[in-house]
C-alpha positions in Angstrom: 27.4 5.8 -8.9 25.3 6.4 -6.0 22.5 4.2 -6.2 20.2 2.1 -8.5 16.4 1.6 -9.2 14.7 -1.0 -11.8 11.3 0.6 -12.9 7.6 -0.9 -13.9 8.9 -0.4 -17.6 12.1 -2.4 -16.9 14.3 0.3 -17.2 17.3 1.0 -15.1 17.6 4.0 -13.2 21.3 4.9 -12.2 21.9 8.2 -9.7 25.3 9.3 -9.9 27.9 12.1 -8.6 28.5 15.1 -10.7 26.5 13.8 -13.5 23.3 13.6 -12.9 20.5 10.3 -13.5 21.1 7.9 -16.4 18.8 5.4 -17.6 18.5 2.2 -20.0 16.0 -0.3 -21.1 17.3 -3.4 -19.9 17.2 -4.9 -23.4 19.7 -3.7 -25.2 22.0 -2.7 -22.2 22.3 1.5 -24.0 22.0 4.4 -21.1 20.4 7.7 -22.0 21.0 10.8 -20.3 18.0 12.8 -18.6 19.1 16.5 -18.0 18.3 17.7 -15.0 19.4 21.5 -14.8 21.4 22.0 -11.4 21.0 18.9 -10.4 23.9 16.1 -9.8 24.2 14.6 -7.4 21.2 11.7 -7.6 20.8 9.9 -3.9 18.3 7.7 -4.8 15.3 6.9 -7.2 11.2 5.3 -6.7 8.8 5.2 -8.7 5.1 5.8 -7.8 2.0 3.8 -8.2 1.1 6.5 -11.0 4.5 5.9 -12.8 6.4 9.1 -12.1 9.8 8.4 -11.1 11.0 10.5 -8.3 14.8 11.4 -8.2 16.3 12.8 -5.2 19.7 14.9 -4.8 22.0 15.5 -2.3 21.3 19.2 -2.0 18.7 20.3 -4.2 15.8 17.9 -2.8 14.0 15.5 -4.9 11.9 15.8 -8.9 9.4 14.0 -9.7 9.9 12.5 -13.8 6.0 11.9 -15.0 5.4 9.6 -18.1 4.4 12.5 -19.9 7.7 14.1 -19.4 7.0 17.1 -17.2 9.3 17.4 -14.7 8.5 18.8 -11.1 10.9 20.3 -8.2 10.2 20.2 -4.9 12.7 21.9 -2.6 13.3 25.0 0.0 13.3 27.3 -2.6 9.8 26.8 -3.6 8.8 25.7 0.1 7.4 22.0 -1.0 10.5 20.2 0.5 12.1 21.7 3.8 15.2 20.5 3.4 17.4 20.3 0.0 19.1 17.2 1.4 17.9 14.3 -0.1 19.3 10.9 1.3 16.7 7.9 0.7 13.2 7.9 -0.4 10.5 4.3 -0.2 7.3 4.2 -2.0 4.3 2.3 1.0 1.7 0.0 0.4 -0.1 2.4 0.2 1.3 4.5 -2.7 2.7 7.2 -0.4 5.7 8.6 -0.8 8.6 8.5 2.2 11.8 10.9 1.5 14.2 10.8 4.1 16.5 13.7 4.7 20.2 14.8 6.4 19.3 16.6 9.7 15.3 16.9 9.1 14.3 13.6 9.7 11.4 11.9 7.4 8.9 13.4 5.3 5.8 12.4 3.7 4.5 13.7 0.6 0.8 14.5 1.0 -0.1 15.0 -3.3 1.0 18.8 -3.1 4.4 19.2 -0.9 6.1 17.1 2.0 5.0 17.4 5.3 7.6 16.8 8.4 6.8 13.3 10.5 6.4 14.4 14.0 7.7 11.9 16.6 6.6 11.0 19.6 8.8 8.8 21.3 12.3 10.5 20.0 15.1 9.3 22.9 17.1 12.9 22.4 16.6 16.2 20.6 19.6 15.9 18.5 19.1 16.6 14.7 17.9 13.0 12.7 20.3 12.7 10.0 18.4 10.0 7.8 20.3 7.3 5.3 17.8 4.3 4.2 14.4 2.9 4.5 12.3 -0.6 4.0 9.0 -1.4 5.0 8.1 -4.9 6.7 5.2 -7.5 5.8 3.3 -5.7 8.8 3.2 -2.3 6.5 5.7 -1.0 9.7 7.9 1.7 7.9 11.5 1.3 9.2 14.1 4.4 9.2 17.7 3.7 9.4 20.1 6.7 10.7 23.5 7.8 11.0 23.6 9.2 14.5 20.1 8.1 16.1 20.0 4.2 16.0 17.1 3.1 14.2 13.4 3.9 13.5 10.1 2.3 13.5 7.0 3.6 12.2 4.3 1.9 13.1 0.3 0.9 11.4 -0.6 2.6 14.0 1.1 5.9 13.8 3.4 5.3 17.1 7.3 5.2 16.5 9.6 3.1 18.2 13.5 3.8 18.7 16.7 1.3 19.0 20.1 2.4 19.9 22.5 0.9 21.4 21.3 2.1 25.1 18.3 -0.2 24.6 19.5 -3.3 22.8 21.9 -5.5 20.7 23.3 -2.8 18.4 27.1 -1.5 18.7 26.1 1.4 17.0 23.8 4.3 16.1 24.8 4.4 12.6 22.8 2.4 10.2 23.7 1.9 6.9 21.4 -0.2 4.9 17.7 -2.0 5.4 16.1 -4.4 4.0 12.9 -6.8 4.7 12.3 -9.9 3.5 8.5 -12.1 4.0 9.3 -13.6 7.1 9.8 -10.8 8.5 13.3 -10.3 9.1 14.7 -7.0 9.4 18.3 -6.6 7.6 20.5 -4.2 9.1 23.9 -3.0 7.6 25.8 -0.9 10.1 29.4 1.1 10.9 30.1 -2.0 13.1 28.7 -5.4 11.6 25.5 -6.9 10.4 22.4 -7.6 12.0 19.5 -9.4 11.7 15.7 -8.2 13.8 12.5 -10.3 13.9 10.3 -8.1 13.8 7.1 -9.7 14.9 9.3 -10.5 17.6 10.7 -7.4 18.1 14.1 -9.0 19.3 17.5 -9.3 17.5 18.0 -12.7 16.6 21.7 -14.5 17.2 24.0 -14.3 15.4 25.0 -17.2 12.7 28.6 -17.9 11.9 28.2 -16.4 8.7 26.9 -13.1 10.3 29.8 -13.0 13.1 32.2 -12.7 10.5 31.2 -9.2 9.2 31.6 -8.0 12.9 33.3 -4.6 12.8 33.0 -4.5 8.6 31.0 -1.4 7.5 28.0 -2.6 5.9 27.4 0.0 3.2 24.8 -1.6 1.2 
């Protein structure tokens, strides 16, 4: 099991390895299947403003479920998603839909395919192997990666990078994200746990608690 997602309908969306996306109403705990032809390995699930559920795979990019029952594919093959590689994927305040990929970076769907986010403030030219994503109570979209530190999208459309050449981090893999309304930033990493102000835009100390999980691999 890969990853889960509860739903405006309260039904539990469960990606898996090999077998494709299983779901169940929450009352009475009973999965159903949904066949997905050629498509197994689920990465991660949203669900839009509109009430499709998107489901993305770890090499044949993401499908969008609608609540009608058609079922779309965006991928290389029909040149709507660059990259097959599906790793993470956040629905905005907005409504817009973030999909995160391994080696492409972020894209954006724009209502008809994904467009690439350009960056302008990238510290190195190294490929941007993507692996989760949150948004803040600002509306900043934040990017976690394995090999470039992490990302921040800003209201504004400038992006921001920390690594561990310019601050507290150990590490340039980051593992999991997650915001909460005081805006604290959540970071699971390769080397420990983390916690970022980000109104403050500084990593706060850490707490006993926190110190403990130095050098445990945060995973989720």
């Amino acid at each position: 099991i890969s990853c889960f997602y509860r739903d405006a309908q309260n039904l539990m969306w469960i990606g898996t390895s090999k077998r494709g996306a299983a779901f169940t109403d929450l009352s009475p705990h009973v999965f159903d299947l949904t066949p997905l032809k050629n498509n197994e390995d689920v990465s991660c699930v949203s669900e839009d403003k509109q009430g499709n559920i998107w489901v993305g795979f770890d090499g044949n990019g993401i499908v969008c479920l609608s609540p009608n029952g058609t079922k779309t594919v965006y991928n290389k093959k029909n040149a709507l998603l660059d990259n097959n590689l599906v790793t993470c994927s956040l629905i905005d305040h907005n409504g817009h839909l973030w999909v995160g990929t391994y080696g492409d970076g972020v894209f954006c769907f724009d209502g008809h395919r994904f467009a690439k986010k350009q960056y302008h403030n990238q510290i190195n030219k190294r490929a941007v192997y993507m692996r989760c994503m949150a948004e803040d109570e600002q509306n900043n979209l934040w990017f976690g990666t394995i090999n470039n530190g992490l990302i921040c999208l800003r209201q504004d459309g400038s992006d921001s990078w920390i690594t561990m050449d310019n601050s507290d981090l150990r590490t340039t893999s980051i593992t999991a994200l997650h915001c909460d309304r005081k805006r604290k930033l959540y970071i699971g990493t390769s080397t420990g746990f983390y916690i970022y102000q980000t109104d403050l835009r500084k990593f706060l100390k850490p707490t006993p608690c926190i110190q403990q999980l130095t050098n445990e691999f945060v995973t989720t």
